[in-house]
Each structure stands twice: as structure tokens, then as C-alpha cells.
N, C-alpha and C positions, 0 to 999 in steps of 0.2 A: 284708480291709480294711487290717489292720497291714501287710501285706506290701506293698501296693500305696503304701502312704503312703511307707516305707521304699522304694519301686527310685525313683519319682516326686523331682526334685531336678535345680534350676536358678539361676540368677544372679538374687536377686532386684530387682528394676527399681531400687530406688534403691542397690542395693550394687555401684558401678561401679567399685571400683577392682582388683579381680583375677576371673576363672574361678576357680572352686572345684572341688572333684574331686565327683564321685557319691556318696554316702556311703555306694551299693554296695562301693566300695573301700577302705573305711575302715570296714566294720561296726563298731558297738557294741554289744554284746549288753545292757549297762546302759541306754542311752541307748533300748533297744527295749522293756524292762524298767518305766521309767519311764514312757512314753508308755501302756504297759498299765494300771500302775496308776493313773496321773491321767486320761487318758481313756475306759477300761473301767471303774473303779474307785474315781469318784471320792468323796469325803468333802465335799465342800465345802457341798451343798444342804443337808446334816441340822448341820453346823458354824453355818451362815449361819444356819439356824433357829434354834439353842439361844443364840446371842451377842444375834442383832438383837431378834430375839422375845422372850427370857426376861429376857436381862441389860439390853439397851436400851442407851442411849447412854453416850458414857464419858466424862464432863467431866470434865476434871483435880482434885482434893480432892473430888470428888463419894464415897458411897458405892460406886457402881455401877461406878466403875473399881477399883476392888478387888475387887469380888465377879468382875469380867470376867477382873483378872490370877489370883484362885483357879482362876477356871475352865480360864484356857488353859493354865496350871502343869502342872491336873489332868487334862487332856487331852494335855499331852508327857508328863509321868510313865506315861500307860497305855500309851502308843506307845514306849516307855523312853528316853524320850531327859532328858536331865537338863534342870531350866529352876527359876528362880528369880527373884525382884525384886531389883532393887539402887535403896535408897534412893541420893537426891541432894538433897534439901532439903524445904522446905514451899511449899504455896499457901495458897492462901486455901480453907475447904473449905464444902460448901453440900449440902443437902439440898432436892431439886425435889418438891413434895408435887402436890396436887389444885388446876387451877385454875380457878375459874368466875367468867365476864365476861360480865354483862346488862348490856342497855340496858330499864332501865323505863319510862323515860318521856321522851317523846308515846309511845310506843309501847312493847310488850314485845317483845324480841327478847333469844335468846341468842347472844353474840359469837364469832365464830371466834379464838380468840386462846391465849395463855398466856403464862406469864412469861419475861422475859427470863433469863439463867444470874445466878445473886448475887443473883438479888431477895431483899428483906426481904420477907416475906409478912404478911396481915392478923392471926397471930397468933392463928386465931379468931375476929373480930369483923369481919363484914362491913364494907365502908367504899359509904358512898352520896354520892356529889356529884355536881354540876352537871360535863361537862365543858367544857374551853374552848379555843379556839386561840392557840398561841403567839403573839402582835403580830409584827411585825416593827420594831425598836426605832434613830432613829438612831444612840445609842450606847450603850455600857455603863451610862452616868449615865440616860439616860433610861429602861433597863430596872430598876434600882435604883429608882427614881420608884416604877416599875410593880408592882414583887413586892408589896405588901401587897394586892391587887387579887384575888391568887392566892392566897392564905389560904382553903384550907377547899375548891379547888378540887381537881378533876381535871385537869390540863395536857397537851392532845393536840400532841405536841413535832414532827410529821411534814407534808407536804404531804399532799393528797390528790388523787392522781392523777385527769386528769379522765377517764381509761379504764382499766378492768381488765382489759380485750382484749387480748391480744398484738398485736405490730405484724403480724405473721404475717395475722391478722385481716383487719388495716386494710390493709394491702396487696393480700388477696387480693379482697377483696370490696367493698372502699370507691371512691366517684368519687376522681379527681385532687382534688375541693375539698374535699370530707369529708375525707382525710388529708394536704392539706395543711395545714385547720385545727385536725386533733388533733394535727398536731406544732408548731404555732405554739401553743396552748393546752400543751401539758407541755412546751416549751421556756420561755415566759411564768412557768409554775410553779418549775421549777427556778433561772431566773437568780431570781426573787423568795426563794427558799428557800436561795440560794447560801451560802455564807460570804465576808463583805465582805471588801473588801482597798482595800490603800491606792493613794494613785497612782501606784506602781511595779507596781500588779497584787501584791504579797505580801500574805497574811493580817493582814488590823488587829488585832492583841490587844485594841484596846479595842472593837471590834466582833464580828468572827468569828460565831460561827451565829447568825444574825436580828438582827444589832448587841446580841447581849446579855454579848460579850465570851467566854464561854465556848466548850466545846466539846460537839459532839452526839459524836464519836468514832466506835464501830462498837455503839452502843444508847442511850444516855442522858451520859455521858463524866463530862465538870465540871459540865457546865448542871445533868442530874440532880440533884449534892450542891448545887448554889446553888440551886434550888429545894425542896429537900425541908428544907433550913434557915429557907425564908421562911412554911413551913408549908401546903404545899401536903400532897394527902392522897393520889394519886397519880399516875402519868405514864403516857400512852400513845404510840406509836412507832409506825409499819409500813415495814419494807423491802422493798418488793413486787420482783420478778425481772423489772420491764418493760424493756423495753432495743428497740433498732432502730427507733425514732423517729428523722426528721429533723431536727437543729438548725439555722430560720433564723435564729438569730443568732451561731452557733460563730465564723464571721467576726470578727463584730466582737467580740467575746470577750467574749459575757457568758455567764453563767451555764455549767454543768455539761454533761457528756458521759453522753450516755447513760440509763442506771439509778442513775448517778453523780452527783459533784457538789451540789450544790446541795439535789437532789431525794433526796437518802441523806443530809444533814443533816454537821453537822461537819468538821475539819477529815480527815476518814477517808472515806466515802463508798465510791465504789466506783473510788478510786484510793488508798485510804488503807491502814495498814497489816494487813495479814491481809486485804484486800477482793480485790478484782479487776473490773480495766476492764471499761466493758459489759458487767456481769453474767456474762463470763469466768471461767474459774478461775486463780489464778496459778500454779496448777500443772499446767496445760495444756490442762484442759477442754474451753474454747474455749466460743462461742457454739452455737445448735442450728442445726450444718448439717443437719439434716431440712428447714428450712423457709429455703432458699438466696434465696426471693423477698425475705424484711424484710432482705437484706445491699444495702443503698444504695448507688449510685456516687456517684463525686466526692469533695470534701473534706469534705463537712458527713456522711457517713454512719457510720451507728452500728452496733458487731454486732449479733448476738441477735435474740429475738422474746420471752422474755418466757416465764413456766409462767402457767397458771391457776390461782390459790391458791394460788402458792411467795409463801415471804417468808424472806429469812434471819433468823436468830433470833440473836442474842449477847450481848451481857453488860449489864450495869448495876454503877457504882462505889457505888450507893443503901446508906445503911446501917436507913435506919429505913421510905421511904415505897416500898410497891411499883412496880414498872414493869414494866408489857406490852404487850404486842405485837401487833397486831393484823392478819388479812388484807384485801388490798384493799382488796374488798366495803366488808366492815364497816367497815374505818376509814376510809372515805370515808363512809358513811351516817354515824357519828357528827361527823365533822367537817362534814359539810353543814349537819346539824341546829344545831351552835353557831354557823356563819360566818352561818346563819340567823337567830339569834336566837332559835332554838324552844327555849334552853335544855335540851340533852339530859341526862338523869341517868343514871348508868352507875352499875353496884353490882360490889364488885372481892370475892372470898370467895376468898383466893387463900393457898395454905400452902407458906414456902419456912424453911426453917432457914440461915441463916450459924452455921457451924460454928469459924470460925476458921483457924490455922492448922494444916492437915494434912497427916504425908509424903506424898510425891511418889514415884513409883519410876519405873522402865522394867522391863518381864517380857523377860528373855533367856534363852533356850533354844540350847543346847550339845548337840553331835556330834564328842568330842577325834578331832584329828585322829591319825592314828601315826606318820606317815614326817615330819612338817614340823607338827607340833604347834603352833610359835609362828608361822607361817605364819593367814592366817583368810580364809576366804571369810563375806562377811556377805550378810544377806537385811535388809531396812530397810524398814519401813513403821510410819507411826504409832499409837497405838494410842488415843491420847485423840478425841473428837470434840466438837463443840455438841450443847448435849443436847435441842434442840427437836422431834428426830426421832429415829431410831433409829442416825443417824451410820453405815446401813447401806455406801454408795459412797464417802465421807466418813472415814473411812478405813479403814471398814471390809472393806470390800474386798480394799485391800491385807494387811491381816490374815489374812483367809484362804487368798488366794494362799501370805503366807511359811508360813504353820502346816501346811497341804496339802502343800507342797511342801516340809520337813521332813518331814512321813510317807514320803512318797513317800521320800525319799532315807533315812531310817531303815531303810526293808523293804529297798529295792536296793541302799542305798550304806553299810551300817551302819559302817565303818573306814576315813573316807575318808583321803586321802592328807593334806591340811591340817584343821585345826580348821572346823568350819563353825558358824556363829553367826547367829542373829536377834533382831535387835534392834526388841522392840516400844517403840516411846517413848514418853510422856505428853508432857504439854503443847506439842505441835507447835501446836496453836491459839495459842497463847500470844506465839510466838517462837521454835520449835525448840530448847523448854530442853529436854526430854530428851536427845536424839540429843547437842548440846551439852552436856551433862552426860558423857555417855558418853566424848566426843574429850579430855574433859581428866581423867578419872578412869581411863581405859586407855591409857596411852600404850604398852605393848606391844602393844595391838591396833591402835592408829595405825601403829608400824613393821612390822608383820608382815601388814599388811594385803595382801591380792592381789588381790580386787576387792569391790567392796559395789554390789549390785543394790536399788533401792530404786524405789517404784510407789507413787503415791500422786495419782490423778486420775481415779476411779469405776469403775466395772463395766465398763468398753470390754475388749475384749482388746487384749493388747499389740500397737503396731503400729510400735514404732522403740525402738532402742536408741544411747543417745548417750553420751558424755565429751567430755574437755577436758582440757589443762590439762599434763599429761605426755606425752612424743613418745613411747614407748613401748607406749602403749596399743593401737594401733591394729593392731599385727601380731599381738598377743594374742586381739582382739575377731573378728578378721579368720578368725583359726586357731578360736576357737571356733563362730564362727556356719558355719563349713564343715562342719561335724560334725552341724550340725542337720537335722532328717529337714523333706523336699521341704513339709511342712506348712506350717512357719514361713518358707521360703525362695523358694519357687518361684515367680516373679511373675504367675502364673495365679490362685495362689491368693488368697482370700479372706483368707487368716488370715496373709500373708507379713508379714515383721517385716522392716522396714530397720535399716539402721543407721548413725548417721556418726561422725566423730572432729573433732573441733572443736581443731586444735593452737592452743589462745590460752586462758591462764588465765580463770580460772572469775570472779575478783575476790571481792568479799564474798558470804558467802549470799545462797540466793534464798527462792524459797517454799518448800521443802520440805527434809525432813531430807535429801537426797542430797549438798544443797548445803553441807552445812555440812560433808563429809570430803571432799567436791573441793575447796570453798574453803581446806583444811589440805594440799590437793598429793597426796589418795591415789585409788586408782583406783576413782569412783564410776561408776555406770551408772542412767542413766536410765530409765526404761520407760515408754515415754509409750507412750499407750492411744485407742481408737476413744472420742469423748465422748459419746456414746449421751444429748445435751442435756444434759450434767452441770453445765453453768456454769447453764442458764436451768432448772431443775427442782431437782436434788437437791444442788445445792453449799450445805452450809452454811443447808437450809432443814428447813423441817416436813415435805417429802414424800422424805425421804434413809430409807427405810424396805425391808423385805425384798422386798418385791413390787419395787422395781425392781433389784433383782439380775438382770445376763443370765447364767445359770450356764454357758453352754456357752462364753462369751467365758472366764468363772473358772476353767473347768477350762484350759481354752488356756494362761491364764497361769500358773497354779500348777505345771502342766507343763514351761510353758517355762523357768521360774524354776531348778527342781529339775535342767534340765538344764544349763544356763548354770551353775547353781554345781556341779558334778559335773564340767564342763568346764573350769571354772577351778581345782579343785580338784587335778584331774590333772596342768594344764598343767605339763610340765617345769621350765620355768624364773619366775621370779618378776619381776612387774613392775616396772621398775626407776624410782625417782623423779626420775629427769631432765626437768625442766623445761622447758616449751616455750621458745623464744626471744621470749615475745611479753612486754609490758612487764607485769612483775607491781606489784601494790600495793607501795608505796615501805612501808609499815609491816608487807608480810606475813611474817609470819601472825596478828600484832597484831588485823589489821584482821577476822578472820573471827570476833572477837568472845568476850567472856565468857558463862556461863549465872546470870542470877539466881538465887539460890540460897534466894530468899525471895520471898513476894509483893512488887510493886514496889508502892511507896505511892503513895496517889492524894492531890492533892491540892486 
């Protein structure tokens, strides 16, 4: 099998800018070495078990991201490779306990749901109230009027979709008038549910989410604290993954796009910051091309199709009244029940500790190089997640790629010729403070840097490798992917990886830690991946859990990784930071940003 993978090697279809040699000609007895032990060998299935399964998800000042950095510490120490934390400041820290949500009456039901990340919890003492639906308010003064109304209430702060079906569904199965009327009904919903704006089309400050002046953000925002001051007793939310609806009214421009806009609440939604368009991931996910039928032609269409029972889950600013989250389903049966007047009563037994202010670290794990020690090849992926789920593809994924693929080059590559480093980061959800933390507390790792491979957009195996930004990348990347065995390369295969070079600076960060050491001018690499529905299922929701791990994609990539930096580690010469000619930011490097070095205050 190894032999045949090794003579097998071709031009892969999108890498058209040279023939490459056979890499019969060019054996690597490492590079063959490696493929053994990450493909015959691998580690990664019983890793994914003990992290997803045992430790769970890793919110930034949570407990659980510390018991997770003990863990992979003590997992490079067995492998011998050196690894340690380095503090960078505080978050906010929180404690996710037990959460249970009924609906008692008209009816007993128990709710799918749980709390948002930073909830204040009940404390102990169950809370029972009526729930109700947000008004839609002309303005700020007329929701002011309104708050005393909401004393003693539940406030369900969400639309309620008027299908739980993916568009996938309605597409496949629905008349032309049935889903032209369920995308005129969740069009209808969202422009109702939009954030006002004035007559230049920008956000009204004194209106914004439901005219109530505030923000919904990415769970509960401002609105949240100006309600939980009016004495309301608690708030409900749901961001369900629906997406690939028609907008008839995108034209004339009203209301929101997609799973976005309007219908995700705030000035955030699923164009706001940390979200991602139609249900997409900003870090490449993309929509579920499984189901190619819910991608609309023309100008009104929308990606995606939507999961069944995803909802993304994220934060609340709450300091005293809890907030959760609800799927679909249920938070459409409860908001029914109030727009009906049946008065529903929801009962919240829900345990969360705020903790205060708690270090913050990134876990980096260390392989001194001998021959070019201040030299570094780096491996990047984040380590924090949302903890509604097991934050298993989310990033966790890319975790185990770098940590595998560190063994792997520990057993075959133990002295390698540069320093090799990985850098697991915290609070990437947040803003990409760690990684960011990192660029300005190593500045010998910024000039010595020779390439940083960074992955961070689900379970897919790698299927492209990209940069920017410097002219010199490109004959480096070119020299490395020629050395890779006919697996990754051969455009027959299944598992071929492209690659392009993008000569035109990077400008400010994007969504992921890669972007923040291209954004500084050094040589980042991308690793964008097959999205196996990561944007409409597991981005960011309650089903990011081990069962959707494809491990034989993980072992591809963990492989691939291990070889890529073993390649770059060797390369004779070093990448040299010459500039593309394309127009950089007039303020760079200014512009690629500071890392807050404390929770940012809400107010």
C-alpha cells in the first residue's frame, strides 16, 4: 500500500503553475516514515475521545480550559517533547453547571435548551414565570413606556421561525406555492425582526433591535442588561442554522439575509462579528454542499439548507437574570403559546457561577531546533471553543491535527533542523486574543518565523493550501508540495490538496488565528478543508460533538501537517519578507491590531 502511494504522483489539477518531479526521484525516507506513523499509526481517535468526551468544551476563563491545557501539557510531556502555558491577561471566568428548562403550563413539556456562556444561574431557587414576546417598539422612548409591563416576566427576545425544516426539505419535496410561501413568511419574519435604521439605511441608535434602542449582539448583548435592570426574571433566545430560503423582498431592501439579519436579532446576526454569512463559517466552512438543490439562482438566493436541531449557542453580558437558549422546536411552541395569549409558564432550574476575573493562557509545545534554533516553523490552531457543545470540529479538530502531528514528528523528526512550535490559543472566539497575545509577546518568534500552518474549519480533510502577502512564498510552497507523496497531490485522487499564492497583502485580520501573523507580513498558511456541513450543523452549535469527527479525513490532515512542517523545516533557505507590490494599509502594521489584555467592559 505504502509503496504504491509513494511511485503514484502527478500535477495536481489546481496547481498549474510548474511539473513537478516524481518523488521517486527525490525519496524521502522521513517523509515515508511519517505517513506510516500518522496513517498506520494513528493517535488521533483515542486523543478526540479523552479531550471531547471527558474534558468537553473549552470556553475561555471557564474551568475546563485548564483541565484541557493540563491535559495536553501531560500528553507532550509523555511523547517528550517540552510544552507549557504562557499567561497573557484575564477574562471573564464562569462556571457552566446543570441546566433544566420546562414549559408547565397549558402544558408539561421539557425544553431542549440550555444556557447561554456567562449566564448568571438560578442560584438554586427555581424561577417560574409567564413567558412573553418582545413588542416591536417605534422607539427607544416607547420601549422605556413598555419595561415595567416586563417586571416579573420571562422575555422571549427571538423570532420564531415559521419552519424547522431545512430549506433542503422545502425544496425537495414542497409545490412551487408551498415554498414560495414559506419563503415569503421567514422573509416577512426577519424584515419584522430586522434592526431599524434610519433613512440612509444605517442603524438608528435610538431604535436598532425591535426599536428598543439596544443591541441583541451574538445572544442577549445591551437589550439583555437593560432588561434584567427593569426586573424581568429571565430571557430566552434561539439561533436556529436555517438558511437557503428565498428573499422576496432582498430587492427592495428590507429585512435580513438568510439565517441572518434580522432573524439572528442585533446589530451581529449572521453578518456580525464572530458570526458568519448564511449560516457559513468565516473560516471557510461554507454552506452544506450535500444538499446542492436549496443553492438558489439569481440575485435573491441564499446558501445553506439549514441542520435539524443546530442552533448556535454564545454568550450573554447578564449579570444577575439568566439567559437561554432554546432549539427551534421548542422555542417556536413557546413563543406560539404567548403571541397566543395562552400565557405559557416556563420554569428555569438553571446552575451557572460568574467567576470573575480569570488567567487566560495559550498551551505551546516546543521541539528546539539545532542547526537554526531562532529559525520556527509553527503549527496554529485554536484551542478555546463555545461550550454549548463539545467544541469537538470547532476547534477542536484542529487541535488534534497539531498535537498528532507533533508525535508524529517527535518519533521521526526528534532534532529537527529549525525550532518547531504549536501554538494552541485561547480566546479565538473572542477576537483572536491569544494568537494576538502571542505576535506581540514574541517578537523573536515573529522575525525568525519560516512558515505557520494554521487549520481551523471542522473535520473536512485538508483540500488547499493558500498565502498572501510576500513574493517569496510561492517558490518555497511550490518546492515543498513537490516532495509530497502522489496522495495529497495527484489529481485523481480524492484526498489531492491544492494550492495558491495570493501575491496582494493580507490587510487587517480575518476570522481565524492565521490571519493575524499574515496580517504582520510573515509567512502564514492556510488549510482550508472539505466542510462535511460544518457551517449548517456543527459551527458554533450544540451538535459540534465526537460523533461528528471523520477520523480518516484527521488522520490526512495530521499527516499532512507533520509533513509540511518537516519540509519547511529542512528548506535550505529562509523565507524572505519582501513585500508584495500591492497597496498595503497606509497604518501597517498598526492596523492588524492590539490584544485586550482584560475583559472588555460592557456597557
Amino acid at each position: 500500500m505504502t509503496s504504491q502511494i509513494f511511485r503514484r504522483f502527478s500535477v495536481a489539477g489546481a496547481f498549474a503553475l510548474c511539473a513537478v518531479a516524481p518523488l521517486s526521484a527525490q525519496s524521502d525516507p522521513n517523509i515515508e516514515r511519517i505517513w506510516r506513523l500518522g496513517m498506520d499509526s494513528s493517535h488521533v481517535q483515542q486523543l478526540s475521545q479523552a479531550l471531547f468526551d471527558s474534558i468537553g468544551p473549552r470556553l475561555t476563563g471557564s474551568p475546563s480550559i485548564l483541565a484541557a491545557s493540563n491535559w495536553a501539557i501531560n500528553q507532550y510531556k509523555s511523547w517528550g517533547i517540552d510544552a507549557r502555558r504562557e499567561n497573557y491577561g484575564t477574562w471573564r471566568g464562569w462556571r457552566r453547571g446543570v441546566s433544566h428548562i420546562d414549559l408547565v403550563s397549558p402544558r408539561v413539556r421539557s425544553l431542549a435548551g440550555t444556557m447561554l456562556a456567562w449566564s448568571p444561574g438560578t442560584k438554586g431557587v427555581p424561577v417560574k414565570a409567564e413567558a412573553i414576546v418582545l413588542p416591536r417598539f417605534k422607539d427607544s422612548t416607547e420601549f422605556a413606556k413598555w419595561l415595567p409591563k416586563a417586571k416579573g416576566k420571562i422575555v422571549l427576545l427571538s423570532p420564531a421561525w415559521p419552519t424547522c425544516r431545512p430549506s433542503e426539505d422545502w425544496n425537495r419535496y414542497g409545490t412551487p406555492a408551498s415554498i414560495a410561501r414559506i419563503d415569503t413568511a421567514i422573509a416577512q419574519m426577519q424584515r419584522d425582526w430586522a434592526v431599524m435604521t434610519d433613512s440612509a439605511g444605517k442603524p438608528d441608535s435610538t431604535k436598532l433591535y425591535r426599536g428598543t434602542g439596544y443591541s441583541l449582539a451574538l445572544g442577549t448583548g445591551t437589550l439583555g442588561m437593560r432588561l434584567e435592570k427593569a426586573g424581568i426574571v429571565g430571557m430566552i433566545s434561539s439561533r436556529p442554522k436555517q438558511s437557503g430560503f428565498a428573499n422576496p423582498f432582498a430587492t427592495a431592501g428590507a429585512g435580513g439575509r438568510g439565517a441572518g439579519g434580522g432573524g439572528r436579532g442585533g446589530a451581529g446576526g449572521a453578518g456580525g462579528a464572530g458570526a458568519a454569512p448564511g449560516g457559513a463559517s468565516a473560516r471557510g466552512g461554507g454552506p452544506a454542499a450535500s444538499v446542492a438543490a436549496a443553492a438558489r439562482s439569481g440575485a435573491n438566493a441564499l446558501p445553506g439548507a439549514g441542520g435539524w436541531g443546530s442552533i448556535e449557542i454564545f454568550e450573554t453580558y447578564n449579570k444577575i437574570v439568566p439567559a437561554v437558549t432554546l432549539e427551534c422546536e421548542d422555542y417556536g411552541l413557546v413563543y406560539r403559546l404567548a403571541d397566543n395569549n395562552q400565557k405559557p409558564m416556563v420554569r428555569l432550574d438553571v446552575d451557572g457561577e460568574l467567576l470573575g476575573e480569570k488567567p487566560v493562557f495559550n498551551t505551546i509545545a516546543t521541539i528546539r531546533g539545532t542547526e537554526k534554533p531562532n529559525e520556527y516553523v509553527m503549527l496554529s490552531a485554536h484551542f478555546d471553543s463555545w461550550d454549548g457543545s463539545s467544541g469537538a470540529t470547532d476547534n477542536g479538530t484542529g487541535t488534534m491535527m497539531a498535537m498528532e502531528a507533533m508525535r508524529i514528528l517527535k518519533a521521526v523528526y526528534p532534532h529537527p533542523k529549525r525550532t518547531i512550535l504549536v501554538g494552541h490559543w485561547a480566546s479565538e472566539e473572542q477576537g483572536l486574543n491569544g494568537s494576538t497575545a502571542f505576535t506581540e509577546d514574541h517578537p523573536e518568534v515573529m522575525k525568525g518565523l519560516q512558515a505557520l500552518f494554521n487549520q481551523d474549519n471542522g473535520t473536512g480533510r485538508v483540500q488547499s493550501l493558500s498565502s498572501s502577502g510576500l513574493t517569496d512564498i510561492g517558490r518555497h510552497l511550490k518546492s515543498w508540495y513537490s516532495k509530497l507523496p502522489g496522495f495529497y497531490t495527484d489529481s485523481m485522487s480524492a484526498n489531492v490538496v491544492s494550492w495558491s499564492f495570493n501575491d496582494v497583502p493580507t490587510g487587517n485580520p480575518g476570522g481565524t488565528d492565521g490571519a493575524v501573523f499574515a496580517c504582520f507580513g510573515t509567512p502564514s498558511f492556510g488549510m482550508g478543508a472539505v466542510n462535511w456541513n460544518y457551517g449548517s450543523y456543527t459551527w458554533h452549535t450544540n451538535r459540534d460533538t465526537y460523533d461528528k469527527i471523520v477520523f480518516d479525513d484527521l488522520k490526512h490532515n495530521a499527516t499532512l501537517a507533520a509533513m509540511m512542517v518537516y519540509l519547511a523545516s529542512e528548506d535550505p533557505d529562509f523565507i524572505s519578507r519582501d513585500r508584495s507590490p500591492g497597496t498595503w494599509p497606509a497604518t501597517w502594521p498598526a492596523n492588524c491590531g492590539k490584544v485586550p489584555r482584560t475583559t472588555k467592559p460592557r456597557l
